[in-house]
Backbone bond lengths (Angstrom), bond angles and torsions (degrees), N, CA, C in turn:
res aa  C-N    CA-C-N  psi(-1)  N-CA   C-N-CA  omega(-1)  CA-C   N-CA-C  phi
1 X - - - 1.449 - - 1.526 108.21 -
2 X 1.144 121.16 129.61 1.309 150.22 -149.20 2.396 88.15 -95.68
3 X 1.530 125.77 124.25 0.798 118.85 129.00 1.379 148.29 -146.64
4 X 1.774 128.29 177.50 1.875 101.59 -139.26 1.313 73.27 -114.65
5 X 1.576 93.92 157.74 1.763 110.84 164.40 1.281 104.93 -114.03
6 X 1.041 91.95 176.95 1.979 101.92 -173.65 1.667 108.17 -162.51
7 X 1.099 128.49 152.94 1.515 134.07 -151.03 1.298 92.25 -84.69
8 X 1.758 126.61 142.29 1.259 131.33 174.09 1.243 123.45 -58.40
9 X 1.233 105.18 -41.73 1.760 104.62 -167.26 2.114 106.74 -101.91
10 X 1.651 114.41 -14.48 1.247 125.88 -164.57 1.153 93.31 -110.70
11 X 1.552 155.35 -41.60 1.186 146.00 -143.03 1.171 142.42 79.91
12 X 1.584 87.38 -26.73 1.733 113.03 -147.74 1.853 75.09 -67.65
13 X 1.754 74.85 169.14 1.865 84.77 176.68 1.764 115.47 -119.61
14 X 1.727 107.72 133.80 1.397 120.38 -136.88 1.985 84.69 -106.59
15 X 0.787 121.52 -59.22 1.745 106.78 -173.61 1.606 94.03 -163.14
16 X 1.626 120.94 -163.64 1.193 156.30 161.51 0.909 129.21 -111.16
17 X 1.541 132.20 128.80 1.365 148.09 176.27 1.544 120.38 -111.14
18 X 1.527 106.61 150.06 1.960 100.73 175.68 1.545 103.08 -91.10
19 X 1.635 113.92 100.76 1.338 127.85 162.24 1.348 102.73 -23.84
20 X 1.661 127.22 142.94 1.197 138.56 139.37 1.083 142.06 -83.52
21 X 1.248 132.78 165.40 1.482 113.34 178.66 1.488 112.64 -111.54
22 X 1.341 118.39 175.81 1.601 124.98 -169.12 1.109 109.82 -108.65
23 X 1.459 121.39 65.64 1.627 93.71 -163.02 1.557 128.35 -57.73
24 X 1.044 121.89 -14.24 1.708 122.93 178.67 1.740 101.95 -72.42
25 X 1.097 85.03 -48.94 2.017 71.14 169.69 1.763 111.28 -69.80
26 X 1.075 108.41 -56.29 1.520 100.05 -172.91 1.712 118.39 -20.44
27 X 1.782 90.44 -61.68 1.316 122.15 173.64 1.644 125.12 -15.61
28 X 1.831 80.96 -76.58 1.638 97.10 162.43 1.304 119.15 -58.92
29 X 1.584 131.71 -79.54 1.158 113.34 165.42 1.387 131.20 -27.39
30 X 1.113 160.99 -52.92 1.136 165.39 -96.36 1.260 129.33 -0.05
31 X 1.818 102.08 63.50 1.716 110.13 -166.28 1.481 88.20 -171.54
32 X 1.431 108.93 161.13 1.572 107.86 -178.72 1.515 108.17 -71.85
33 X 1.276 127.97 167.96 1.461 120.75 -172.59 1.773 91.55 -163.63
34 X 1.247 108.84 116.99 1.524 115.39 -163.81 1.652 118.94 -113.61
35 X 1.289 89.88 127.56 1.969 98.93 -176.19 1.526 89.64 -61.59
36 X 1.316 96.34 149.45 1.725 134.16 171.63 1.395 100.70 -148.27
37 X 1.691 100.46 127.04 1.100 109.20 175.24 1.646 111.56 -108.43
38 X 1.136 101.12 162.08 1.525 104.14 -168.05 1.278 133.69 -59.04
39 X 1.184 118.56 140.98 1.929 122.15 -159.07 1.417 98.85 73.89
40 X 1.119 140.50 81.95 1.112 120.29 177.82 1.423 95.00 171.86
41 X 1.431 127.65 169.46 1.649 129.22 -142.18 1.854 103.05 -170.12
42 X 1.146 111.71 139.48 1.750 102.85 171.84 1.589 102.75 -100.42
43 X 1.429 114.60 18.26 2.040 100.17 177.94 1.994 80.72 -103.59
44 X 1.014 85.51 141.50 1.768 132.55 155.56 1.453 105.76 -34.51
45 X 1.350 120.12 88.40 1.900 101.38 170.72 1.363 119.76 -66.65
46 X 1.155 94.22 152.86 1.719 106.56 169.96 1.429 119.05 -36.40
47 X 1.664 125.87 142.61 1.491 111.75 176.27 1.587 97.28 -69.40
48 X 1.657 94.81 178.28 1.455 107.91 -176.88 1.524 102.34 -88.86
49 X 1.326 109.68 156.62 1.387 134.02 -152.47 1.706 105.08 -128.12
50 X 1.250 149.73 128.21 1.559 145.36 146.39 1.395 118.39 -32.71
51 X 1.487 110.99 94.15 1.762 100.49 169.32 1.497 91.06 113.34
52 X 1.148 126.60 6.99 1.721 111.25 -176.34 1.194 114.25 -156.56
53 X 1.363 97.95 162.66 1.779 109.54 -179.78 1.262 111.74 -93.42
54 X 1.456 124.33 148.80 1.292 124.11 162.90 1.626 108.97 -90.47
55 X 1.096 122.50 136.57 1.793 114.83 -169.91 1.823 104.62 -148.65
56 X 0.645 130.50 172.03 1.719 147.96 -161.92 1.306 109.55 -119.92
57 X 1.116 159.30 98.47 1.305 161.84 -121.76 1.970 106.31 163.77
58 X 1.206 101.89 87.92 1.802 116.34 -178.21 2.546 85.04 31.71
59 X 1.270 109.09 56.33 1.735 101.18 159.22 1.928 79.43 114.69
60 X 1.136 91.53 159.93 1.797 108.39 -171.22 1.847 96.88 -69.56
61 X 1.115 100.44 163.15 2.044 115.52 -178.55 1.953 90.82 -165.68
62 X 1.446 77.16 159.05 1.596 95.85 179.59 1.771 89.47 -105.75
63 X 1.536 99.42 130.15 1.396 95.40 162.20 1.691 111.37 -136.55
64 X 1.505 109.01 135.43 1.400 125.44 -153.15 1.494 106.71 -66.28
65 X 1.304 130.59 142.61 1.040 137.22 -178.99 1.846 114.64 -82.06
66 X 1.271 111.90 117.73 1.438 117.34 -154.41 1.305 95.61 -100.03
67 X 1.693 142.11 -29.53 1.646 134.50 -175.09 1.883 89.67 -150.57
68 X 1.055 87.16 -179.95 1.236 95.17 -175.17 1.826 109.56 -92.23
69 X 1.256 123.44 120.91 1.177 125.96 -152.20 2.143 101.20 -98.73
70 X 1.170 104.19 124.27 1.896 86.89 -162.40 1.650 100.12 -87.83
71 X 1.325 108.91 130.81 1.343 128.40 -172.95 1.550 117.62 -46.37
72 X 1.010 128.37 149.77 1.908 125.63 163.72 1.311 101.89 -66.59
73 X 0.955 85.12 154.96 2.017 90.39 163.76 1.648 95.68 -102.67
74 X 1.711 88.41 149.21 1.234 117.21 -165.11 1.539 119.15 -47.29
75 X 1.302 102.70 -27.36 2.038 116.55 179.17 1.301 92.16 -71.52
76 X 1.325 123.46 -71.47 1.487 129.29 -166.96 1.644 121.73 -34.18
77 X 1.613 108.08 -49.10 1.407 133.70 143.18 1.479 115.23 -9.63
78 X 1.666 100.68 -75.42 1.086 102.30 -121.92 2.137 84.98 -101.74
79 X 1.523 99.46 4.37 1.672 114.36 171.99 1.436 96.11 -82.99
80 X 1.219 133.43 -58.06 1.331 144.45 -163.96 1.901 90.82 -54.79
81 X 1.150 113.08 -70.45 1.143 115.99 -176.41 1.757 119.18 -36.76
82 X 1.317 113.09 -53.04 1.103 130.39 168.30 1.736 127.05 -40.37
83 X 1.489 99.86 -56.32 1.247 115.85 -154.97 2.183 86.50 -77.83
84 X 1.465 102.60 -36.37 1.421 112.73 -173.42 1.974 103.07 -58.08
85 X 1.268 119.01 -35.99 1.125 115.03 177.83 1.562 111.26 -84.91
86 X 0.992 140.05 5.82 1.035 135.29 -128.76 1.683 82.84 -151.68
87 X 1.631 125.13 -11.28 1.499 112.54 -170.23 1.681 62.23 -111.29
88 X 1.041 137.94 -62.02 1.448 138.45 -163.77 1.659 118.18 -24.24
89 X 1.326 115.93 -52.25 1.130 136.73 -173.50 1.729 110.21 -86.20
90 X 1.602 114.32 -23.94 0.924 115.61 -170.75 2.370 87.80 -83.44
91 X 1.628 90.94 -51.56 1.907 75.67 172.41 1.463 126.16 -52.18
92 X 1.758 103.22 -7.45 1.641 80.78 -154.83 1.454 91.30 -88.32
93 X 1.500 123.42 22.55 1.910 121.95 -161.78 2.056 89.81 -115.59
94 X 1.537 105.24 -16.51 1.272 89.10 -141.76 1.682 105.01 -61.68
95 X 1.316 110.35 5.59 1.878 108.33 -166.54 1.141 103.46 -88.00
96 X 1.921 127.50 -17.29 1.100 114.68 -171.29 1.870 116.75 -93.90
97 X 1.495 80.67 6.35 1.998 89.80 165.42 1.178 119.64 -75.53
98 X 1.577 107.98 -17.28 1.850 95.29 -174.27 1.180 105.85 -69.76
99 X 1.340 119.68 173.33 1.370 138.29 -178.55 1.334 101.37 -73.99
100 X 1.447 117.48 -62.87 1.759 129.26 -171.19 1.843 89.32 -79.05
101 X 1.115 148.65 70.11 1.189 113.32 131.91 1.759 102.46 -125.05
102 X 0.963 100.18 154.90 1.788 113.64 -153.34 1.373 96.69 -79.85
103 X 1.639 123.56 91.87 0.967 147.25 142.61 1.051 130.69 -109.05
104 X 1.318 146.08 179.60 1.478 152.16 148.91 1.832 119.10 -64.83
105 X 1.070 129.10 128.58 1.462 120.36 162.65 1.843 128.05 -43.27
106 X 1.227 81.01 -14.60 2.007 104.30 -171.84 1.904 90.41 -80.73
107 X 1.368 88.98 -51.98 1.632 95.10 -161.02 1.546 105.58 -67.90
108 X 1.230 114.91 -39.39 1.452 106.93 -173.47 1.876 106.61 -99.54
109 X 0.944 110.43 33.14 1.652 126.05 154.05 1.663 94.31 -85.63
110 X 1.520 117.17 -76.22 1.049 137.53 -157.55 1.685 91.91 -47.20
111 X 1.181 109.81 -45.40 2.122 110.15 -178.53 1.399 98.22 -55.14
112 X 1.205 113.88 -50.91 1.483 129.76 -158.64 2.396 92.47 -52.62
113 X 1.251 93.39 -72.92 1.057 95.36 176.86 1.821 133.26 -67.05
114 X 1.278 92.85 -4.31 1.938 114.99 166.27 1.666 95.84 -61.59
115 X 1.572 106.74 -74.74 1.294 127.46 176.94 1.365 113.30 -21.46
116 X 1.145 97.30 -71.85 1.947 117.75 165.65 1.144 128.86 2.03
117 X 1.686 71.78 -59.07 2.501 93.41 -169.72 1.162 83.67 -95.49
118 X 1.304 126.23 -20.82 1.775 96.51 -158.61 2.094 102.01 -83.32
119 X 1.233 102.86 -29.90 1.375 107.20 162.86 1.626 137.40 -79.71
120 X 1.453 105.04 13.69 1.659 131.37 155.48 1.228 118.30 -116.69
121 X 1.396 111.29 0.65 2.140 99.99 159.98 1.306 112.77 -61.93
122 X 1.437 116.64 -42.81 1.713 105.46 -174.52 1.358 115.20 -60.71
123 X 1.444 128.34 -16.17 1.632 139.94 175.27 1.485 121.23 -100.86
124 X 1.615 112.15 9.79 0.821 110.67 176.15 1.627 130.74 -73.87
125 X 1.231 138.77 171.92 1.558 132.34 -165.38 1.706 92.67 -78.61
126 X 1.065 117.60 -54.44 1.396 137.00 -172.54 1.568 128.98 -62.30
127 X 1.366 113.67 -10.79 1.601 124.33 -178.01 1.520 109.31 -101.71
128 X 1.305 78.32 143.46 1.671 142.69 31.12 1.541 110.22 -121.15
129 X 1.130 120.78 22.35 1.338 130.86 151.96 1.611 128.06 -51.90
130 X 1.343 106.17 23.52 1.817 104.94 -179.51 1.285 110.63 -145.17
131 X 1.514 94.96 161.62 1.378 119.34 177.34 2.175 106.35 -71.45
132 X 1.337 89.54 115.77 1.603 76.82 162.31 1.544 108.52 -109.00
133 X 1.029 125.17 146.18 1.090 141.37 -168.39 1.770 126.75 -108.33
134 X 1.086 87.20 126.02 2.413 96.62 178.45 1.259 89.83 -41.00
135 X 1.370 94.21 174.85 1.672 117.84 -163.98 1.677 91.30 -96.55
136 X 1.434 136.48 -1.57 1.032 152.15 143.88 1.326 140.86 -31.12
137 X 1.332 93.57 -66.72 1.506 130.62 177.48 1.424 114.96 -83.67
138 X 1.257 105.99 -33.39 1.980 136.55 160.41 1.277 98.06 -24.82
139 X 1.742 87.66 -81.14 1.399 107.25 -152.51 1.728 109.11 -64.41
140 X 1.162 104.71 -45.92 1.696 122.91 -175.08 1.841 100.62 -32.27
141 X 1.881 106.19 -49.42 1.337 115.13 -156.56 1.232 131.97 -64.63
């Protein structure tokens, strides 16, 4: 499942991400039940249009471009982008900090230290030139 982000304070809409799932909710429910991270929506924005913004406003709207707005440069972009996946993944850990959620002490070291790296990508030698990686791929490495 596909979901869109959109800029906090502009609306406008910034890219697409592959939704995750929750498994402790799923669980309970007995149905998938999918993290969304904040600013961000699972409907489909509008394609892009000549002369307008795409923006998030209670469902997507075209809103007309009034001056000429001066672009990011492409690094700046492509940090924003980064750091946005990178808070994403860091929410999608934050349940395994509680005390009561039914893990192991072993396992939520291992979060503890997921967290870790995921809060030294922005200092990394290589960024925003890198792969950050699931707590998956983490652990695997």
């Amino acid at each position: 499942m596909k979901v869109y982000l959109y800029d906090e304070k502009t609306k406008e809409y910034l890219y697409e991400l592959e939704a995750r799932i929750d498994p402790l909710e799923s669980k309970k429910q007995g149905k998938d039940v999918w993290l969304q991270p904040a600013n961000s929506t699972f409907t489909a924005p509008l394609s892009g249009k000549e002369g307008y913004l795409v923006v998030y406003d209670n469902g997507w709207q075209y809103k007309e471009i009034l001056e000429e707005i001066p672009l990011q440069s492409t690094e700046t972009s492509l940090k924003e982008e980064k750091r946005i996946e990178r808070n994403y993944l860091l929410q999608s850990t934050d349940k395994y900090m509680l005390s009561d959620y039914p893990i192991t002490e072993e396992q939520r070291e291992q979060y503890k230290q997921y967290r870790q790296y995921l809060r030294d990508v922005p200092s990394s030698d290589n960024f925003p030139d890198i792969e950050i990686k699931n707590f998956e791929n983490w652990k695997g490495a």
